[in-house]
Each structure stands twice: as C-alpha cells, then as structure tokens.
C-alpha positions in Angstrom: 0.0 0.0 0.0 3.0 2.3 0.7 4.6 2.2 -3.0 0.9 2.8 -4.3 1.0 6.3 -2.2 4.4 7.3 -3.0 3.9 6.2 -6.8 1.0 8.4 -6.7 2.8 11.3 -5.5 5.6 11.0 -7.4 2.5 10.8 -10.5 1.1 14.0 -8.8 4.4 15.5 -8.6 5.5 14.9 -12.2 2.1 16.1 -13.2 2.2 19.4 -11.0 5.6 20.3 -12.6 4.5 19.2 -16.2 1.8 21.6 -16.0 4.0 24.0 -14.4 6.3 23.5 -17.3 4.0 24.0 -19.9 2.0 27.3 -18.1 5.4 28.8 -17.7 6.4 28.4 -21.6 3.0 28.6 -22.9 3.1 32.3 -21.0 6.8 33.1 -22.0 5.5 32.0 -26.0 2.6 34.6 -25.9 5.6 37.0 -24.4 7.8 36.5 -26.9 5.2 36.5 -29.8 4.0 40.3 -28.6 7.4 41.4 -28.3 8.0 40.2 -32.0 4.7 41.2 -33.4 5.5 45.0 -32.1 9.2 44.8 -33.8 7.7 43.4 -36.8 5.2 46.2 -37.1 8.0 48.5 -36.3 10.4 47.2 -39.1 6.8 47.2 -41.5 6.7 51.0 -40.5 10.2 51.8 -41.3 10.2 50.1 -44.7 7.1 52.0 -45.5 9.0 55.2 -44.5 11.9 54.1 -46.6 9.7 54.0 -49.6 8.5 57.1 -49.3 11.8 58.3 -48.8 12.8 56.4 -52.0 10.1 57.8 -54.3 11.0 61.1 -53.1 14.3 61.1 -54.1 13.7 59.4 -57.3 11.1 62.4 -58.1 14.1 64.9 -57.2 16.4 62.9 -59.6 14.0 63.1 -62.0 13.7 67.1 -61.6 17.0 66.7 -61.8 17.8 65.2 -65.0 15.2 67.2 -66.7 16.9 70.5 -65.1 20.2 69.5 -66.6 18.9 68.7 -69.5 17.3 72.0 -69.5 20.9 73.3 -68.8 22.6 71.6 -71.2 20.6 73.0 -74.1 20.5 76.6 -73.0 24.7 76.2 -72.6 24.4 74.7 -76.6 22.3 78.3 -77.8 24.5 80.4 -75.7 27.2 78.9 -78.0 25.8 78.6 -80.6 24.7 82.6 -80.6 28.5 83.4 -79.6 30.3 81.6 -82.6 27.3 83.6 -84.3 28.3 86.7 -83.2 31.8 85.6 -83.7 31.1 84.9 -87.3 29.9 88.5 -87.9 32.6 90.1 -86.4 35.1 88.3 -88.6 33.2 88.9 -91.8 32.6 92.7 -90.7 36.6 93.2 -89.9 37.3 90.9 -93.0 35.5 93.9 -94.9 37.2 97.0 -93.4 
C-alpha cells in the first residue's frame, strides 16, 4: 500500500511540474510572440517610410535630369549665338 501512495505522488508530482512547465512556456510564447509582433510592425513602419523616402528622391532625380537637361541646351544656344556673333565680327573686320 506504501509504493501505491508514493507512486501516486511522485505521478502528482511529475504532473504538477508538467503543468508548471508548460504554463510557464505557454506564457513566455505569448511573451515573446507580442514582443515580436511589435518589432515586426516597427520594421513594417520603417520600410514604408523608406519607400516614401525612396520615391522622393527618385522624383528629385528626375527634376534633376530634366533640369540639366534644360541646362545643357540653354549652354548649346549660348554657344551657338556666340560663334554667331563671332562669325559677324570676322566677316565685318574681314571687310574693313
């Protein structure tokens, strides 16, 4: 009759610290998955704020293509006026 009681509370005591057990990591799992929903919807913020950031800047580069583009031709009439006006001059001295 004794080993029946002590087998019993050995059974009750491997029971009481199996459930123990499996509280204690069943809590620390729902821990762990709210800390790593929260840094997951933190890195899901920054990316969004990167591709803001992104389209920003690729608008700006855009601008500024089309700005030195812009540039670029007004430099090639400026030029193109001077070696103009370089032209007449030589034809009018050429003359005198």
């Amino acid at each position: 009759m004794i080993e029946i009681s002590e087998n019993i509370s050995i059974f009750l005591l491997i029971f009481l610290t199996l459930i123990s057990l499996i509280t204690y990591f069943l809590l620390s799992f729902k821990r762990l998955k709210m800390q790593e929903s929260k840094r997951l919807q933190t890195v899901f913020s920054e990316i969004e704020v990167e591709k803001k950031t992104r389209l920003s800047l690729q608008n700006t580069s855009i601008q500024i293509d089309k700005l030195e583009q812009q540039t670029k031709t007004s430099f090639l009439k400026i030029r193109v006026e001077i070696f103009n006006i370089d032209f007449s001059y030589r034809e009018i001295f050429s003359n005198i």
